[in-house]
Backbone atoms as SQL, in Angstrom:
CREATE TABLE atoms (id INTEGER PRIMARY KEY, chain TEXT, resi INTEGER, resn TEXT, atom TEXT, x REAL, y REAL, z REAL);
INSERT INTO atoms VALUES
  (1, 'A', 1, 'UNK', 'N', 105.220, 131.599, 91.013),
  (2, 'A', 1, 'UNK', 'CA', 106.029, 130.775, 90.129),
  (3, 'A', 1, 'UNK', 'C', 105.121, 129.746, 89.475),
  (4, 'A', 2, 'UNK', 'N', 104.848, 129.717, 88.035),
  (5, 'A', 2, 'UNK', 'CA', 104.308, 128.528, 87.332),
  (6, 'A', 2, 'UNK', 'C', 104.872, 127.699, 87.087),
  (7, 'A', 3, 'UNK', 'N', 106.127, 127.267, 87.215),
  (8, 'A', 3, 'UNK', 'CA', 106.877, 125.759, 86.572),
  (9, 'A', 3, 'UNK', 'C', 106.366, 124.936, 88.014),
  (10, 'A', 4, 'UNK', 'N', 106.510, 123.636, 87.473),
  (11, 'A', 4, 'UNK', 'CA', 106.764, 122.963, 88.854),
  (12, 'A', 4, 'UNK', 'C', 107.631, 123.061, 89.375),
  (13, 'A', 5, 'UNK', 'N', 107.692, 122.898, 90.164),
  (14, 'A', 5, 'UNK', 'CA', 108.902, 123.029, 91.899),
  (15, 'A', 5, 'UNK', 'C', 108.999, 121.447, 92.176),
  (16, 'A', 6, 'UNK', 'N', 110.409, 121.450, 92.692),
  (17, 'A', 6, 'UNK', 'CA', 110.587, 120.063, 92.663),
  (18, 'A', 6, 'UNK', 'C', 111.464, 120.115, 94.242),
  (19, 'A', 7, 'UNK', 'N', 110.998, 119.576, 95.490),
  (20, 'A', 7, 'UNK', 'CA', 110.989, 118.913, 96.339),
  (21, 'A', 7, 'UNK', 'C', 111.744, 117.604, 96.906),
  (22, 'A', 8, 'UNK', 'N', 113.038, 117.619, 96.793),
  (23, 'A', 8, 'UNK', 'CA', 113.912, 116.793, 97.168),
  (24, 'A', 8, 'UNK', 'C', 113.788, 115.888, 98.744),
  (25, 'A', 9, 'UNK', 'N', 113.411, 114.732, 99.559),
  (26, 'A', 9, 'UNK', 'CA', 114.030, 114.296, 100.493),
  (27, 'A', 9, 'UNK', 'C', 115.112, 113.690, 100.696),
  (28, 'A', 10, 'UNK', 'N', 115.866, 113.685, 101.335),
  (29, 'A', 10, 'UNK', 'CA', 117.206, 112.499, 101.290),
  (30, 'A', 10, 'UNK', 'C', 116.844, 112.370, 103.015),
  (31, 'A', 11, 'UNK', 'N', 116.608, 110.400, 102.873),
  (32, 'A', 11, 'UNK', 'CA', 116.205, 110.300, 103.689),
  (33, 'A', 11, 'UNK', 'C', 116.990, 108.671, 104.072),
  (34, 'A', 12, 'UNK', 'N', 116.773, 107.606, 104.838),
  (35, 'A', 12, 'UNK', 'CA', 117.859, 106.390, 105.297),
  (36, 'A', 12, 'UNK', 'C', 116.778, 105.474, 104.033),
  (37, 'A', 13, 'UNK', 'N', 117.274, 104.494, 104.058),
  (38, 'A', 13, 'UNK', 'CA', 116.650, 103.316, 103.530),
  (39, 'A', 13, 'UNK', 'C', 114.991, 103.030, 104.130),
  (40, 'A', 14, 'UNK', 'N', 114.096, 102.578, 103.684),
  (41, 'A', 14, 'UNK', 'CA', 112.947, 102.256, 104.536),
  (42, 'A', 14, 'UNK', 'C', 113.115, 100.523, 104.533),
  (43, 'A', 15, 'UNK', 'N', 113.270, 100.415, 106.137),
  (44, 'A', 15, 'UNK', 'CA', 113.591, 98.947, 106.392),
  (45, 'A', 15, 'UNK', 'C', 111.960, 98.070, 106.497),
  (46, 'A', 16, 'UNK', 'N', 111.802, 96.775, 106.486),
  (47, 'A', 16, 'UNK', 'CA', 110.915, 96.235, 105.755),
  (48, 'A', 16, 'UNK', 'C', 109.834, 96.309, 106.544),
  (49, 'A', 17, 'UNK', 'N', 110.342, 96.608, 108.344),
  (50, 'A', 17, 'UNK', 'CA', 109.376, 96.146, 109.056),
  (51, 'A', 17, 'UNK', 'C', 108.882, 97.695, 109.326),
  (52, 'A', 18, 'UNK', 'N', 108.708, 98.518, 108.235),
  (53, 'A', 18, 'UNK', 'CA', 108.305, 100.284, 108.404),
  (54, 'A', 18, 'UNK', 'C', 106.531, 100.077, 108.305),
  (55, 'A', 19, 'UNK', 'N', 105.958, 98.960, 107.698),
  (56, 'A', 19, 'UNK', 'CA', 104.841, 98.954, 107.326),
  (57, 'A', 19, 'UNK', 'C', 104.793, 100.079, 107.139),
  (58, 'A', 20, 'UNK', 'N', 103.412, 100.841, 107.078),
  (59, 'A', 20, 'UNK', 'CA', 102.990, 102.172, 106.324),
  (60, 'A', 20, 'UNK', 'C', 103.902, 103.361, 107.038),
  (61, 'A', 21, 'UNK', 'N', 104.352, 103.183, 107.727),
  (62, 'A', 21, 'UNK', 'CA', 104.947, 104.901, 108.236),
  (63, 'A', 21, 'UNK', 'C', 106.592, 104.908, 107.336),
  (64, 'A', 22, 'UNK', 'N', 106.424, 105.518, 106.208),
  (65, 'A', 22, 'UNK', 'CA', 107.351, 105.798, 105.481),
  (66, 'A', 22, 'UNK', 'C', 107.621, 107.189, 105.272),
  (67, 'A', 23, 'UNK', 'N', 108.991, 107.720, 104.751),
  (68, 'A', 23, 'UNK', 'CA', 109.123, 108.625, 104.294),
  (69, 'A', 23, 'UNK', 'C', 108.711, 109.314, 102.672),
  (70, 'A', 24, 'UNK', 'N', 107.965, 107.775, 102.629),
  (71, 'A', 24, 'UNK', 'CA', 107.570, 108.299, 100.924),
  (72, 'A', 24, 'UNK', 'C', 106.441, 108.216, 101.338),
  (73, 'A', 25, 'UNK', 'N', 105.511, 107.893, 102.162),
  (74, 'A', 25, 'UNK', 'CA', 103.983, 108.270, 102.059),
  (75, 'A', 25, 'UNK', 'C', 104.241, 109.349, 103.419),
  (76, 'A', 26, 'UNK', 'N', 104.646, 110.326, 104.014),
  (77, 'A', 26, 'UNK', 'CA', 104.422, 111.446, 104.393),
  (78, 'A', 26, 'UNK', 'C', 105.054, 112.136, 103.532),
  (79, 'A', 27, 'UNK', 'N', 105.510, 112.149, 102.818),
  (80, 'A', 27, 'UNK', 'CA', 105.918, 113.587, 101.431),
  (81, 'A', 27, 'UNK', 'C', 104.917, 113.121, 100.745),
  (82, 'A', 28, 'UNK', 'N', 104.389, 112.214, 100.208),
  (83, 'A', 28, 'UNK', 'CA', 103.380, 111.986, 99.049),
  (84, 'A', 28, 'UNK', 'C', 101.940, 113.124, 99.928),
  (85, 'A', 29, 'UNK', 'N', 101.845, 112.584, 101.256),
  (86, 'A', 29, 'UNK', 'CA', 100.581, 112.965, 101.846),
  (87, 'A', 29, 'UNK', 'C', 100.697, 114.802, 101.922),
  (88, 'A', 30, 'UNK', 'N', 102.168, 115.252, 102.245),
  (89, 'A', 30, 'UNK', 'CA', 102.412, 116.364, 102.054),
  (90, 'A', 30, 'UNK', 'C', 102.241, 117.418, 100.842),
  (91, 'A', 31, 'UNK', 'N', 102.746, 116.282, 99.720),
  (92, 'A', 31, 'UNK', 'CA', 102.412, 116.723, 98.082),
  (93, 'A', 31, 'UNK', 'C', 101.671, 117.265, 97.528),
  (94, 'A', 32, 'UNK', 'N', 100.386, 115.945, 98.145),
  (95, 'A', 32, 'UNK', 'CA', 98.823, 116.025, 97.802),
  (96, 'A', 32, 'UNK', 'C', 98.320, 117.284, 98.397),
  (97, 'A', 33, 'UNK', 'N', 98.081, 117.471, 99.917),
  (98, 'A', 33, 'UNK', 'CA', 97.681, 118.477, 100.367),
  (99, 'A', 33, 'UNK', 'C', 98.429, 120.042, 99.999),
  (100, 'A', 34, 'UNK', 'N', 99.456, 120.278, 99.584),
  (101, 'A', 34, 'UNK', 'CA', 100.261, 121.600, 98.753),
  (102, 'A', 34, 'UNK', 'C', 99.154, 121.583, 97.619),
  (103, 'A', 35, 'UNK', 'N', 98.986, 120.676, 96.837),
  (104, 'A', 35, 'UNK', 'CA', 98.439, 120.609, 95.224),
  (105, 'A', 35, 'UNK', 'C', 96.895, 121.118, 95.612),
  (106, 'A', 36, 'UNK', 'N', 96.677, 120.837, 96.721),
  (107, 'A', 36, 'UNK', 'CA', 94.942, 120.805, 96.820),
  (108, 'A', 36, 'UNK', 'C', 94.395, 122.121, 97.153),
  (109, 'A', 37, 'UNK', 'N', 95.299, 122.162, 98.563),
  (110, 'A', 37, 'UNK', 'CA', 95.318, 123.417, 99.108),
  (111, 'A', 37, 'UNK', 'C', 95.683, 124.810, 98.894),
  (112, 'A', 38, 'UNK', 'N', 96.678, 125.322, 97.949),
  (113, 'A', 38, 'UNK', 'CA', 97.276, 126.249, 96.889),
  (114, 'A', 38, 'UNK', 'C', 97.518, 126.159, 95.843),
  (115, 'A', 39, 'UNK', 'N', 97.372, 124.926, 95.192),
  (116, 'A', 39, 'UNK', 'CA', 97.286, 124.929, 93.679),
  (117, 'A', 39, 'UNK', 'C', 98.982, 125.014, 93.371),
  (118, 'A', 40, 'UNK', 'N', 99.894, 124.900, 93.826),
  (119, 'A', 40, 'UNK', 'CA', 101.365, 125.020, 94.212),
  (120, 'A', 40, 'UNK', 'C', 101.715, 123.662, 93.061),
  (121, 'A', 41, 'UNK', 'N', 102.288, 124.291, 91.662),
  (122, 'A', 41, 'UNK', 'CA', 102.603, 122.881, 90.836),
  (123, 'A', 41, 'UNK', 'C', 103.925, 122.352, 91.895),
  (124, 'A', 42, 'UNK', 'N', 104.314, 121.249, 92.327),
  (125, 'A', 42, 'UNK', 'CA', 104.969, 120.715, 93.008),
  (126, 'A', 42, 'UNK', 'C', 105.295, 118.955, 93.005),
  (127, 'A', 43, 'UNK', 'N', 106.867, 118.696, 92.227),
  (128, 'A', 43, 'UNK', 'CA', 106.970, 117.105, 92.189),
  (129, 'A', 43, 'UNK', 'C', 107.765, 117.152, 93.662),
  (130, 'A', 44, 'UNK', 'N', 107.190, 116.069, 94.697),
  (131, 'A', 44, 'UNK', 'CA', 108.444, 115.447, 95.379),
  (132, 'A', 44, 'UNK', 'C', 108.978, 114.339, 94.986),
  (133, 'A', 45, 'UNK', 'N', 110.625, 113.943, 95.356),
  (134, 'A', 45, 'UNK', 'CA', 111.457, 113.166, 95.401),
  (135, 'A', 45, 'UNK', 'C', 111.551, 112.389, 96.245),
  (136, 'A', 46, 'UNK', 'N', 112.021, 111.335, 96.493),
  (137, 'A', 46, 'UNK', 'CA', 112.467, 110.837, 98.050),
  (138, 'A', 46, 'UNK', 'C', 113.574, 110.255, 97.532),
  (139, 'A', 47, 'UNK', 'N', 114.616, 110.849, 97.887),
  (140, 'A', 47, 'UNK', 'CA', 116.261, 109.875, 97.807),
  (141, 'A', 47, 'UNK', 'C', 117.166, 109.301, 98.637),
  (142, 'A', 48, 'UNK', 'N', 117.298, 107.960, 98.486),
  (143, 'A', 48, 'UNK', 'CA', 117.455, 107.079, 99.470),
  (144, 'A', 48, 'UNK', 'C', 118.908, 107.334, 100.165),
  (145, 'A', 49, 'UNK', 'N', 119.790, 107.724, 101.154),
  (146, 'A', 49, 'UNK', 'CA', 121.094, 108.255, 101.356),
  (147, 'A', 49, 'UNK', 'C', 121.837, 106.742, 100.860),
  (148, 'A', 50, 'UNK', 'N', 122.727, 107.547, 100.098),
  (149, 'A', 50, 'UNK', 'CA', 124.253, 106.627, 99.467),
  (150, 'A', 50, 'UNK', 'C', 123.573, 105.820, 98.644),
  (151, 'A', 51, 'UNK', 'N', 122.565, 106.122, 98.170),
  (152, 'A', 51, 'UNK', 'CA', 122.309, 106.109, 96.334),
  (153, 'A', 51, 'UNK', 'C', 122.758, 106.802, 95.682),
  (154, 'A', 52, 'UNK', 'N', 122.886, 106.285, 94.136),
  (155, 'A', 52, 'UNK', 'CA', 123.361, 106.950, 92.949),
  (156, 'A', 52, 'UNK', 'C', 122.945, 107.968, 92.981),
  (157, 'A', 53, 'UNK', 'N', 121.653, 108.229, 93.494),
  (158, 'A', 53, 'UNK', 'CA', 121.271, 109.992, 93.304),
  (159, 'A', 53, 'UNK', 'C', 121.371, 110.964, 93.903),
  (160, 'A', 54, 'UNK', 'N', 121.675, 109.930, 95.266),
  (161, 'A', 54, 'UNK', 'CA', 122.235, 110.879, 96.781),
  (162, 'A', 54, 'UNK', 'C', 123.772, 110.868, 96.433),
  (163, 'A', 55, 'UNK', 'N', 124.147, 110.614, 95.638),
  (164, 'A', 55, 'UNK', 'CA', 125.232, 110.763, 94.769),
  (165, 'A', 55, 'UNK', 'C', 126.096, 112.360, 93.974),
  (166, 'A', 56, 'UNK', 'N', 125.054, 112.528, 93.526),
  (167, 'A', 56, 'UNK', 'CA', 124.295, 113.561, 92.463),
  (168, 'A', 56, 'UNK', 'C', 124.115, 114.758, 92.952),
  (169, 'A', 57, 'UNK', 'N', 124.172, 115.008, 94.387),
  (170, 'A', 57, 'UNK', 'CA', 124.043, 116.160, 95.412),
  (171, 'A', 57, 'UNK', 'C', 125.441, 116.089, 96.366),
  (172, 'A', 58, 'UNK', 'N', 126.048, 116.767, 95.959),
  (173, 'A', 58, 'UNK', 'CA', 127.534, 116.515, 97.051),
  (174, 'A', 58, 'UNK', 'C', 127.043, 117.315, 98.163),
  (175, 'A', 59, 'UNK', 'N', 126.371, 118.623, 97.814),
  (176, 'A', 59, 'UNK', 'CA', 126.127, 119.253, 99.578),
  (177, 'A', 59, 'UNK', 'C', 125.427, 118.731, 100.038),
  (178, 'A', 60, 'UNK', 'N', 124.462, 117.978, 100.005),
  (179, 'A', 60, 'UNK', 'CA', 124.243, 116.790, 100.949),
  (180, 'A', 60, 'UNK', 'C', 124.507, 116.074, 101.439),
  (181, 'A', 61, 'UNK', 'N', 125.825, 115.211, 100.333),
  (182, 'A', 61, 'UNK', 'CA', 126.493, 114.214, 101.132),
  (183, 'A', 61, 'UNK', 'C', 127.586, 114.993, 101.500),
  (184, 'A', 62, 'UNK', 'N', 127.810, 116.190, 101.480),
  (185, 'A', 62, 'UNK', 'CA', 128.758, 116.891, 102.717),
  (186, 'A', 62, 'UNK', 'C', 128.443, 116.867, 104.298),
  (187, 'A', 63, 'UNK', 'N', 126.869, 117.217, 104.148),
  (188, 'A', 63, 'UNK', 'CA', 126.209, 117.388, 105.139),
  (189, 'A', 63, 'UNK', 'C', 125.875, 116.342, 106.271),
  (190, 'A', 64, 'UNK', 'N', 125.744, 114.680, 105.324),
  (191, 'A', 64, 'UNK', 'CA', 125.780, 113.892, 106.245),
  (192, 'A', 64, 'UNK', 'C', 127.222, 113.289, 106.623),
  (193, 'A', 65, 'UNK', 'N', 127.942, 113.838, 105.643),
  (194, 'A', 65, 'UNK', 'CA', 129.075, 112.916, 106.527),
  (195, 'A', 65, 'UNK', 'C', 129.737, 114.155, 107.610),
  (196, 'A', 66, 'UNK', 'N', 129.728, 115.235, 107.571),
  (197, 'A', 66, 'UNK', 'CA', 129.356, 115.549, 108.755),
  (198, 'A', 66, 'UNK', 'C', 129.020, 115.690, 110.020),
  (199, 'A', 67, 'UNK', 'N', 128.261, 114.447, 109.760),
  (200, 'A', 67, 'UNK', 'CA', 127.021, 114.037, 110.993),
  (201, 'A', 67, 'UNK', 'C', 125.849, 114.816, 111.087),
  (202, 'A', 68, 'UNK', 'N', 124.930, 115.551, 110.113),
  (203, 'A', 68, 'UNK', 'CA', 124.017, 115.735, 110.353),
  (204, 'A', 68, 'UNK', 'C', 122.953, 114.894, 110.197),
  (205, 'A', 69, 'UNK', 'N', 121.867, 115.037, 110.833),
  (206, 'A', 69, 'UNK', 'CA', 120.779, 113.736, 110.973),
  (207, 'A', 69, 'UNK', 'C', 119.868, 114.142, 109.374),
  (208, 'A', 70, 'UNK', 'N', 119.392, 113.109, 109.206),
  (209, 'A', 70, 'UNK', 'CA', 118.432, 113.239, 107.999),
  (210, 'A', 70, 'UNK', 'C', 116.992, 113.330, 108.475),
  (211, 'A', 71, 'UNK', 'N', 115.700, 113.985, 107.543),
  (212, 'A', 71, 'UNK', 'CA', 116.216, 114.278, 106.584),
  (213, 'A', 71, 'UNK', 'C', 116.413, 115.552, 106.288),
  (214, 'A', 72, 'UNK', 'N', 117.084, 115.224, 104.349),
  (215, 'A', 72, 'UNK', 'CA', 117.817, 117.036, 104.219),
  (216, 'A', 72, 'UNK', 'C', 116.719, 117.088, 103.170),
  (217, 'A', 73, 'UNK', 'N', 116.115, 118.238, 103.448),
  (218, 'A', 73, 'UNK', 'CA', 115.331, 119.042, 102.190),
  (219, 'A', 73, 'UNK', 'C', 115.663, 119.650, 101.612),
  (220, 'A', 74, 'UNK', 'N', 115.510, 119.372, 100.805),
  (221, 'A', 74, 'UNK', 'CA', 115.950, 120.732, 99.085),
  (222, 'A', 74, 'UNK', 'C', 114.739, 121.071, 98.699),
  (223, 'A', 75, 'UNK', 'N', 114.515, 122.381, 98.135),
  (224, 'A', 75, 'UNK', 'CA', 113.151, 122.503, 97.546),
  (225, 'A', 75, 'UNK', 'C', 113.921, 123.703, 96.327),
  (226, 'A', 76, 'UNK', 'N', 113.650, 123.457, 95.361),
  (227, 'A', 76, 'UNK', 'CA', 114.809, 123.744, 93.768),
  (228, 'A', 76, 'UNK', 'C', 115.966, 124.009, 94.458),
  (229, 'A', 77, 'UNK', 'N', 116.864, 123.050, 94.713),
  (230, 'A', 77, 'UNK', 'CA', 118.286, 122.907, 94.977),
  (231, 'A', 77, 'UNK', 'C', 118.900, 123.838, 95.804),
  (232, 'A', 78, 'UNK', 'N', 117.803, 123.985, 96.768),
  (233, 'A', 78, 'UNK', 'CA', 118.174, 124.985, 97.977),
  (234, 'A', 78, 'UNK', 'C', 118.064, 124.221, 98.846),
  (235, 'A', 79, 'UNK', 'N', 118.805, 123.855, 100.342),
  (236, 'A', 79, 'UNK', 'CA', 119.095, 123.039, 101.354),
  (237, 'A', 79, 'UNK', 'C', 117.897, 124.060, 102.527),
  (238, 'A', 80, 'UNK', 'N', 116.731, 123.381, 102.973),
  (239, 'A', 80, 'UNK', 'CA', 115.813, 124.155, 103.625),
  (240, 'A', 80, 'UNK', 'C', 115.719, 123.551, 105.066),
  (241, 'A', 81, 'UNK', 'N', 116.303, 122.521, 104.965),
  (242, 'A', 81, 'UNK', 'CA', 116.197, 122.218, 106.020),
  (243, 'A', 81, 'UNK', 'C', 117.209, 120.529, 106.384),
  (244, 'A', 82, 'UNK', 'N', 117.670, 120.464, 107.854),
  (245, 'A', 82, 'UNK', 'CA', 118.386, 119.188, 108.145),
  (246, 'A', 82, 'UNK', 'C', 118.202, 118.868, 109.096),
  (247, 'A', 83, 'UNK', 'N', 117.640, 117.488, 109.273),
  (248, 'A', 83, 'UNK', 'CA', 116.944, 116.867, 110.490),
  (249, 'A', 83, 'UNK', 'C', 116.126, 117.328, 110.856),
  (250, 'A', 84, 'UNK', 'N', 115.524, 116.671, 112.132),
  (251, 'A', 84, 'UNK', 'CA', 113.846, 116.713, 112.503),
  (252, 'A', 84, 'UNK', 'C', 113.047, 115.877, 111.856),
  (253, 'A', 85, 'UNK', 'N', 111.408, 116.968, 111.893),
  (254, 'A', 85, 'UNK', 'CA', 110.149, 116.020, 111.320),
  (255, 'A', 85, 'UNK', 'C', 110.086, 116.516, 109.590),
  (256, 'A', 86, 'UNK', 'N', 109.382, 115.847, 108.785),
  (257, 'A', 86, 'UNK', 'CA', 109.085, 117.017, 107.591),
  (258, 'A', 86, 'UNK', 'C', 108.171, 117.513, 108.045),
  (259, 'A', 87, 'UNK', 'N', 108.029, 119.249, 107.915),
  (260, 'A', 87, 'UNK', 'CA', 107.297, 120.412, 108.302),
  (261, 'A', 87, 'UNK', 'C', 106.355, 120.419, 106.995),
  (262, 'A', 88, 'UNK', 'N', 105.041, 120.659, 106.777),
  (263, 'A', 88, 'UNK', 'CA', 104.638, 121.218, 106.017),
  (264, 'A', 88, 'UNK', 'C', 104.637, 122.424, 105.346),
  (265, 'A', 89, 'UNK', 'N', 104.649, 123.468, 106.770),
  (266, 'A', 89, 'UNK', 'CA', 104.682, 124.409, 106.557),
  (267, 'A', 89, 'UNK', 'C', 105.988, 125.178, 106.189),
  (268, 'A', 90, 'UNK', 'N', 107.319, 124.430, 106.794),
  (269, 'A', 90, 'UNK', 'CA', 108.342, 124.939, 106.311),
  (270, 'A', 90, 'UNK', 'C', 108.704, 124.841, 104.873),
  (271, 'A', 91, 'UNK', 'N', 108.406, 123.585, 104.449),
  (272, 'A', 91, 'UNK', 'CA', 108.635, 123.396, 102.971),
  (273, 'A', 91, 'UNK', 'C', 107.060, 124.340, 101.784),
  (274, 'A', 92, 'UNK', 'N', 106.048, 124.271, 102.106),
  (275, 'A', 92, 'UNK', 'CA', 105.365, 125.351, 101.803),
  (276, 'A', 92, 'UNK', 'C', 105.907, 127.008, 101.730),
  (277, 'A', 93, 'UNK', 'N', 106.262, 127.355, 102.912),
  (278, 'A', 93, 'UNK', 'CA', 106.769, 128.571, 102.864),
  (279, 'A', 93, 'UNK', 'C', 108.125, 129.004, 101.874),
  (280, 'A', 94, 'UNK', 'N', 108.850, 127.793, 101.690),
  (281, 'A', 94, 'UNK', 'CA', 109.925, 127.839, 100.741),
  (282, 'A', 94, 'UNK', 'C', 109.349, 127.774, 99.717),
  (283, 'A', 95, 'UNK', 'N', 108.344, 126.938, 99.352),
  (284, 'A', 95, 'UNK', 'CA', 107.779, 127.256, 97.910),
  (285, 'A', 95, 'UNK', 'C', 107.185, 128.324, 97.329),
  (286, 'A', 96, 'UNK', 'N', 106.597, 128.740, 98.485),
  (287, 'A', 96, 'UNK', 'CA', 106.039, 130.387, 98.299),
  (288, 'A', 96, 'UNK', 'C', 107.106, 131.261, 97.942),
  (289, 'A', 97, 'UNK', 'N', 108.001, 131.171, 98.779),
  (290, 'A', 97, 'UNK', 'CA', 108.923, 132.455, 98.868),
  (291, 'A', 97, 'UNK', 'C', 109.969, 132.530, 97.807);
């Protein structure tokens, strides 16, 4: 696939005292290494839950009200995964496949 691929997280708020362990610098760090390592055109997202944009995805916010744990991955508007760690390799393999 040549277009970019676009990489959704929906993930909680990052509270202040997160110093560096965020959910936007392990998808960024994830990003980088896809781009480097396979040449994989690839934007990630990170969307904050019960934002306007976590808005914008109802099967997601199906999913958490639910009660499933975050986060939910989309990788082109396919649900790849809910709760746990972010996988590299799982979200790689969705991009491949």
């Amino acid at each position: 696939m040549n277009a970019e691929q676009v990489v959704r997280i929906f993930v909680p708020p990052t509270g202040e005292c997160a110093g560096d362990n965020t959910w936007e610098k392990a998808a960024r760090g994830i990003e980088e290494r896809l781009r480097r390592r396979t040449g994989i055109k690839v934007r990630f997202e990170t969307i904050y839950l019960f934002s306007p944009e976590f808005f914008a995805h109802p099967e997601v916010a199906q999913l958490i009200q639910s009660g499933q744990k975050p986060p939910i991955i989309m990788v082109n508007n396919r649900i790849i995964q809910a709760g746990g760690k972010l996988r590299e390799r799982t979200i790689r393999e969705a991009l491949e496949g």
